[in-house]
LUMROTOR-452845 format. One record per residue (C-alpha): residue in three letters; x, y, z. Coordinates in steps of 0.05 Angstrom, whole numbers, padded with zeros to 5 digits, always signed. Example, Ala and Ser with C-alpha at 12.3 -4.5 7.8 and 13.67 -1.06 7.14 Angstrom:
2
ala+00246-00090+00156ser+00273-00021+00143
***
This chain:
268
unk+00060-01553-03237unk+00061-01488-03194unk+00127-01476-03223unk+00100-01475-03282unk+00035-01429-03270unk+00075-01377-03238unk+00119-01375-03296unk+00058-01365-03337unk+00033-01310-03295unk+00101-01272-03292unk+00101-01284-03374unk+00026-01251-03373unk+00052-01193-03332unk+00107-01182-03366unk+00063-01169-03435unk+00014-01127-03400unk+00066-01082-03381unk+00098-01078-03443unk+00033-01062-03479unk+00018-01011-03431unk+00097-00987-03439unk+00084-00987-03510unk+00018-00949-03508unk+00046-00892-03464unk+00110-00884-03525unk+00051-00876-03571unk+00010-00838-03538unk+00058-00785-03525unk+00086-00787-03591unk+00015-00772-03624unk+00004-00714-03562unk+00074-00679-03588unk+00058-00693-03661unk-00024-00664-03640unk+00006-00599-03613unk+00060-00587-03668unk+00010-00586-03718unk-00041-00544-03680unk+00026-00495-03677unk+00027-00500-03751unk-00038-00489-03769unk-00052-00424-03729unk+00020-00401-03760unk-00003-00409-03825unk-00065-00372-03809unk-00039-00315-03788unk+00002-00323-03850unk-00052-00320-03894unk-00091-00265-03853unk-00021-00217-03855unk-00015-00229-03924unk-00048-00193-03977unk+00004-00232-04036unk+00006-00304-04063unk+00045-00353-04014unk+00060-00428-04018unk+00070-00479-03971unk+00095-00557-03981unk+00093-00611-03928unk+00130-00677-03917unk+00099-00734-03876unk+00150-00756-03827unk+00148-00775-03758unk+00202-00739-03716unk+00216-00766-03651unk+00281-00722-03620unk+00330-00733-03674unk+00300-00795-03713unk+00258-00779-03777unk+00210-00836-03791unk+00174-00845-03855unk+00096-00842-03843unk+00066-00908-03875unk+00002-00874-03914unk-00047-00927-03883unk-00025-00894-03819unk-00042-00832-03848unk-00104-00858-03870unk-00132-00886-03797unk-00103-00826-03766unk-00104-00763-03818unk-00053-00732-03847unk-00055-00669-03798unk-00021-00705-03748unk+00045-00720-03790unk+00055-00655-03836unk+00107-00617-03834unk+00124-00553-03866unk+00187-00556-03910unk+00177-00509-03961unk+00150-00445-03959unk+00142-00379-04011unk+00129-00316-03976unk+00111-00252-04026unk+00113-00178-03989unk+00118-00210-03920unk+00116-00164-03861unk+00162-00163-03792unk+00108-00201-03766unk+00087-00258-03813unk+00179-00272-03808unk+00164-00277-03741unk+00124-00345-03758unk+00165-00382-03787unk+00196-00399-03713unk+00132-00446-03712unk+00150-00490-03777unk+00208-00536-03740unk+00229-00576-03799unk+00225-00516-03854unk+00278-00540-03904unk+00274-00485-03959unk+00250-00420-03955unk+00230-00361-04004unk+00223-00296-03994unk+00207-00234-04038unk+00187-00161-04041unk+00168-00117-04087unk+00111-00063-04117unk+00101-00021-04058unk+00141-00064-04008unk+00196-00065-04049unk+00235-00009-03997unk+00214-00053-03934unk+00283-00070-03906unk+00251-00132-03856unk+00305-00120-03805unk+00273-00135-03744unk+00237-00201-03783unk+00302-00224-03813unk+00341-00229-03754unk+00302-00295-03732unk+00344-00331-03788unk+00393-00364-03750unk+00333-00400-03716unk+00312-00438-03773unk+00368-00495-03761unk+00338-00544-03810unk+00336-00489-03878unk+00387-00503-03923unk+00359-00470-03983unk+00343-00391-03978unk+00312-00354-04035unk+00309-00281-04024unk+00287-00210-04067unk+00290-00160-04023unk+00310-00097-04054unk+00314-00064-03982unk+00357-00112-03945unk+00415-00081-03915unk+00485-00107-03892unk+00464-00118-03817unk+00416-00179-03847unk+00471-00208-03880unk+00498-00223-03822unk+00437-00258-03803unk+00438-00295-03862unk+00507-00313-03854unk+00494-00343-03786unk+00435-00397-03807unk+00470-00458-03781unk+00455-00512-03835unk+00454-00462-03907unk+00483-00494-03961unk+00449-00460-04024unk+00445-00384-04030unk+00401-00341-04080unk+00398-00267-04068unk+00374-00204-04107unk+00397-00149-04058unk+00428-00084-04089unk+00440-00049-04028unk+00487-00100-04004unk+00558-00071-03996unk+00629-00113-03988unk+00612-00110-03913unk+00548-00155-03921unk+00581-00203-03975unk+00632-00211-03916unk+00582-00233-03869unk+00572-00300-03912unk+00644-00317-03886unk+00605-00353-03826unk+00565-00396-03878unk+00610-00455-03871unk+00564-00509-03904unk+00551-00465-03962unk+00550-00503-04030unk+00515-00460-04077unk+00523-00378-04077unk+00488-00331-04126unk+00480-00255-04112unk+00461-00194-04151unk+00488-00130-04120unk+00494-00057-04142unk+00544-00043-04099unk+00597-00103-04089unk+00670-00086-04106unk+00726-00132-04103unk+00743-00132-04037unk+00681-00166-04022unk+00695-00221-04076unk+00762-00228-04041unk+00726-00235-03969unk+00694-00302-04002unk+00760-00340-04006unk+00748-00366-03931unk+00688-00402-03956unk+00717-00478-03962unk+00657-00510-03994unk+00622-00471-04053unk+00618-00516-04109unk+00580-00463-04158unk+00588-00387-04149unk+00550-00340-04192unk+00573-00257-04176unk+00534-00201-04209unk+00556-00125-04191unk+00571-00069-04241unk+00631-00054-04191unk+00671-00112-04205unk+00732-00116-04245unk+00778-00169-04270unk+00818-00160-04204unk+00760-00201-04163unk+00781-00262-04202unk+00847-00284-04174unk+00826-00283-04095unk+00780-00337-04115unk+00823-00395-04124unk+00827-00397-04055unk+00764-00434-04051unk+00786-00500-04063unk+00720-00531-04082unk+00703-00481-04128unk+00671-00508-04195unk+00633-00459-04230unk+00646-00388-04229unk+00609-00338-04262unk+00617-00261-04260unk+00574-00209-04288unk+00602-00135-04299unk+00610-00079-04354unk+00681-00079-04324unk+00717-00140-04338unk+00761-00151-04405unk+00766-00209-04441unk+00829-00232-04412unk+00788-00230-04350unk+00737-00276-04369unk+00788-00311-04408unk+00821-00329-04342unk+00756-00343-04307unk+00742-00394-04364unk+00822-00422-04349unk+00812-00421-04282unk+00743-00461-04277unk+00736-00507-04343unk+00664-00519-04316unk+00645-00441-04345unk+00604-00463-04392unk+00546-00438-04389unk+00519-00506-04369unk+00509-00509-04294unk+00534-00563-04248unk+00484-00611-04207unk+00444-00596-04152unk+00402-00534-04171
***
């Protein structure tokens, strides 16, 4: 019969301290989860105080605990607000300053990311802004129009650890800052727009190993960019823009990648 009580008692223990166990876990969860979005909110603030043009922001609702992602059941979200679980994922940024690119450092689990200048701002080059690129680990989808940007961001660009889809309107770029994407391994999807590309900075893409679609648009290039491109042995779609190729160039483009069709492949 004692036998038996004391087992009890251990049993009771045993739950109280797993409650209590349990309600710590929570509790620090919801603290880290409280303080991220307190971080988010006064970034986007001083977003939308820096900003005198449109932006956009869009939010998931996941719990991330180190490197688990959790779904957030919306009755949870209910009791508890949605605050709490947002996350910033996508975000549109017109005529952004040094500053408001400074920011973005506070948005964790940004997954896409848009950026463009014009009017008056059209000649702001962002240098100092751009270069905290590499820091957003979790963006694998970069927008940009920046009229100003200039070879040295490339390189930042190149260096963002988890890019995999590439859209850029950057006529000041030379071969030097095409180069740069060299280091953007997990790239999938590459369209630029340059003024001042040649073919030697086509050929400097044939290290990339996993562009699926590449779309190239310089007045510079000729039908001798073509070639240097089988290298990339996913390639897919390929399409080049420029007064200078012949015919037999895009003949040989067409030869080369059956999927130049004007019809894009999946995943845009």
């Amino acid at each position: 019969m004692a036998s038996l009580s004391n087992r009890r008692k251990r049993m009771t223990q045993f739950s109280v301290r797993a409650v209590l166990l349990l309600f710590a876990i929570v509790s620090v969860v919801l603290a880290v989860g409280a303080n991220r979005a307190h971080q988010q909110d006064l970034a986007i603030s001083r977003i939308r105080e820096s900003l005198s043009s449109p932006y956009s922001v869009g939010f998931d609702y996941r719990l991330h605990v180190g490197s688990i992602e959790l779904e957030v059941p919306e009755w949870v979200r209910s009791v508890l607000g949605d605050r709490l679980f947002r996350n910033v994922v996508y975000l549109r940024l017109e005529n952004p300053t040094d500053a408001v690119l400074f920011e973005l450092r506070k948005f964790p689990s940004l997954q896409q990311l848009v950026l463009k200048t014009y009017g008056e701002h059209s000649k702001s080059t962002l240098r100092d802004g751009l270069k905290i690129l590499p820091m957003l680990t979790n963006v694998t989808r970069l927008e940009i129009e920046i009229a100003g940007l200039c070879d040295e961001s490339m390189q930042a660009i190149g260096s963002m650890p988890q890019l995999e889809h590439l859209d850029a309107y950057i006529p000041n770029v030379t071969d030097l800052g095409i180069a740069a994407l060299g280091q953007a391994q997990r790239l999938r999807w590459l369209e630029f727009d340059s003024d001042q590309v040649t073919d030697r900075g086509m050929e400097s893409l044939g290290v990339l190993r996993n562009v699926v679609c590449l779309r190239a648009c310089s007045p510079r290039l000729t039908d001798a960019c073509i070639d240097p491109l089988r290298r990339i042995p996913t390639l897919d779609y390929c399409d080049v823009s420029s007064d200078q190729l012949t015919l037999e160039g895009l003949d040989r483009i067409q030869r080369l990648f059956p999927n130049k069709s004007g019809i894009m492949p999946g995943g845009s």
